[in-house]
C-alpha positions in Angstrom: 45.5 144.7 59.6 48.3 146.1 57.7 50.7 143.4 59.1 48.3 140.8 57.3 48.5 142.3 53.6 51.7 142.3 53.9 52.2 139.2 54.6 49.6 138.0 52.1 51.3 140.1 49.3 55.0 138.0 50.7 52.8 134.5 50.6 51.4 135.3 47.1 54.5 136.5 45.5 56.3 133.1 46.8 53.4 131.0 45.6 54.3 132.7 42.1 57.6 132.3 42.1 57.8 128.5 43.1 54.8 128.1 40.1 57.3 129.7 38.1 60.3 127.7 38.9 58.3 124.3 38.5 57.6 125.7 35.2 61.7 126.0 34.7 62.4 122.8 36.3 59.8 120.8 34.0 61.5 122.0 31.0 65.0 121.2 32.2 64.9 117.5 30.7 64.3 119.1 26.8 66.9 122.1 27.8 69.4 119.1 28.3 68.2 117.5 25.5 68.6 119.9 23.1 71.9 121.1 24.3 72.9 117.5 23.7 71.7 117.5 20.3 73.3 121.2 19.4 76.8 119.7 20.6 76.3 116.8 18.6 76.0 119.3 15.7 78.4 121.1 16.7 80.9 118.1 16.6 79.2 117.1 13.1 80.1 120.3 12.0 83.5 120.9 12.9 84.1 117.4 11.8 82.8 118.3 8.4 85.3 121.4 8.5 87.6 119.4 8.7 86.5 116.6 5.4 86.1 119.9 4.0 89.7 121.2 4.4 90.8 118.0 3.3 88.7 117.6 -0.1 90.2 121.2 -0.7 93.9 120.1 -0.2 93.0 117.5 -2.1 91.1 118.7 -5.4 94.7 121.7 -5.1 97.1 118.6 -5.5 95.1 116.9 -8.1 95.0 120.7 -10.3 98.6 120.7 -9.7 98.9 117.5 -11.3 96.4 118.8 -14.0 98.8 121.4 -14.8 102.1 119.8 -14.9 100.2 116.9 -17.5 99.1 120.3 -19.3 102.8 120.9 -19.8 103.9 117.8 -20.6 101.4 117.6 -23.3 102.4 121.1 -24.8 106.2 120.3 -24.7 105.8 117.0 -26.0 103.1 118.8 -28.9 106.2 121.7 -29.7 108.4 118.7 -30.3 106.8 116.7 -32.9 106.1 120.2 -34.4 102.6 120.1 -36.9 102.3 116.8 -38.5 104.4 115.1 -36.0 100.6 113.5 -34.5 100.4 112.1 -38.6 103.6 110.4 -38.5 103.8 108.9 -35.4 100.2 107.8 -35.7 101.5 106.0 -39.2 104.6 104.4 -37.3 102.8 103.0 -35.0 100.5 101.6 -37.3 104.0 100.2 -39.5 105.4 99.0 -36.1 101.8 97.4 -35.8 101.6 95.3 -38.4 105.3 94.2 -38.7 106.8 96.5 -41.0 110.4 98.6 -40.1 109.8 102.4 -40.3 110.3 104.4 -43.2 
């Protein structure tokens, strides 16, 4: 008698674990599919990083620029000293309509 609990407690915890692992193996087709889509992300992502990196490197050089033209336009504002917008504003207007600087 014992021998046959025993073996029905054996029998029923098999017949639990094979329902259990038909549960797993149902699901395996979304596991997949989700891992596929989070690698796809993943790949997005890094490829992003990388546009990212770029754009950066990018929006440096064009400050650089921004900078240098910043100094141009102050040296080339100390050398006409004040006024100096005022009289090159009137020479190119001579110059414009034909007349010889003054």
């Amino acid at each position: 008698m014992v021998m046959w609990i025993v073996i029905a407690v054996v029998v029923l915890g098999l017949v639990i674990l094979g329902i259990a692992g038909m549960s797993v193996v149902r699901r395996l087709p979304n596991l997949d599919r989700a891992m596929r889509k989070l690698m796809r992300r993943q790949e997005e992502a890094l490829r992003l990083q990388a546009d990212a990196e770029q754009l950066q490197e990018t929006i440096l050089a064009v400050q650089r620029q921004a900078e240098v033209a910043q100094e141009q336009v102050a040296v080339i504002k100390a050398g006409h000293g004040e006024g100096g917008s005022d009289r090159l504003h009137r020479t190119a207007l001579s110059d414009a309509s034909g007349r010889h600087r003054a």
